[in-house]
C-alpha angles and dihedrals in degrees: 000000000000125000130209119198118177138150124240096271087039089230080134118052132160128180119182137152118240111207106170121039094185093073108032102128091096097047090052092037089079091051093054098094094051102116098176117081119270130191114219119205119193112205108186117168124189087358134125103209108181131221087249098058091046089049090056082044097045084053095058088045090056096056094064122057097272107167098178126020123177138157141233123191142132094223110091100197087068085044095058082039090061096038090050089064097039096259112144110251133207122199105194124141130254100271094052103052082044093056089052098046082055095052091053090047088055088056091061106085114201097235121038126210105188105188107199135028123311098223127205113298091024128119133183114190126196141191091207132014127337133216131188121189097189132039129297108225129210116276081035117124115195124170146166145187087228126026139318131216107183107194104207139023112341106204104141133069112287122182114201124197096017093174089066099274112145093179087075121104138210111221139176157134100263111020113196119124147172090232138348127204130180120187096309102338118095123195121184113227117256126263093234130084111244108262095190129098113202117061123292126212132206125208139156115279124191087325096318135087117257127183121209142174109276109216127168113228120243097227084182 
């Protein structure tokens, strides 16, 4: 099954498979600091989903600020699941929840500018770079497939290469976050204050996360 999540102007929006619902608490433990509502669409096709499994999903929704969650499926054994607990089903055939997968996907650019400060409970998620021109404040969770510059201070949690690239990097002008994650490799922000005053990078080191001073070379 694919899930949507997206907010009601749609400036957050997160689509990602779940494949096992047997072992979902780490995919909903990075929505958890999300304050603002979020609708949640379920799109499963050729797939009996049972009451019991939603029940375990509708839990985890629950958890996270989920305003709205709805179904779409042409299996109608998921869709009498969903509307045995009150969620609200959808029967529509395999075409059309693929037609409006593909619209969401559509919504999703590549490369992400975000002008002003992410504040806490926040998260802007790319598929490509992403680059913030404003602060990213503690409780904020931005990430990307590709890199992120975050050109101002980073205070929040950013995970870089989130498709598996360890060749991706965390920059800014002010580097000092809560975490930092690049591909598989977690590192926890440092206690100090950073001391320095030009922009720091982070980037994957013989299997460990480094951060350096990010200077840009004068070829002249």
């Amino acid at each position: 099954m694919e899930i949507v999540l997206k907010n009601n102007g749609s400036k957050y929006l997160e689509i990602f498979s779940l494949l096992d619902l047997d072992n979902i608490h780490e995919t909903f433990k990075r929505f958890s600091s999300i304050k603002e509502p979020l609708e949640a669409t379920i799109f499963a096709v050729n797939e009996t989903i049972s009451s019991h499994q939603l029940s375990k999903l509708k839990y985890h929704f629950d958890k996270i600020n989920i305003c709205s969650l709805c179904i779409y499926s042409n299996n109608r054994n998921t869709i009498l699941s969903g509307k045995s607990l009150k969620i609200d089903s959808t029967f529509i055939n395999e075409r059309e929840i693929k037609n409006k997968l593909l619209l969401f996907h559509s919504k999703k650019k590549d490369d992400i500018l975000h002008k002003g400060t992410v504040r806490s409970g926040e998260r802007i998620s790319s598929n490509g770079n992403l680059c913030i021109i404003g602060d990213v404040n503690p409780g904020a969770i931005v990430s990307a497939k590709k890199n992120i510059y975050v050109w101002g201070k980073l205070l929040g949690i950013a995970f870089a290469g989130k498709s598996g690239n360890k060749n991706a990097y965390i920059s800014s002008l002010y580097l000092n976050p809560l975490q930092l994650r690049i591909a598989d490799v977690i590192a926890i922000g440092p206690k100090d204050k950073p001391k320095n005053s030009y922009p720091e990078i982070a980037l994957i080191d013989k299997q460990t996360i480094i951060i350096k001073p990010h200077l840009i070379e004068n070829k002249n």
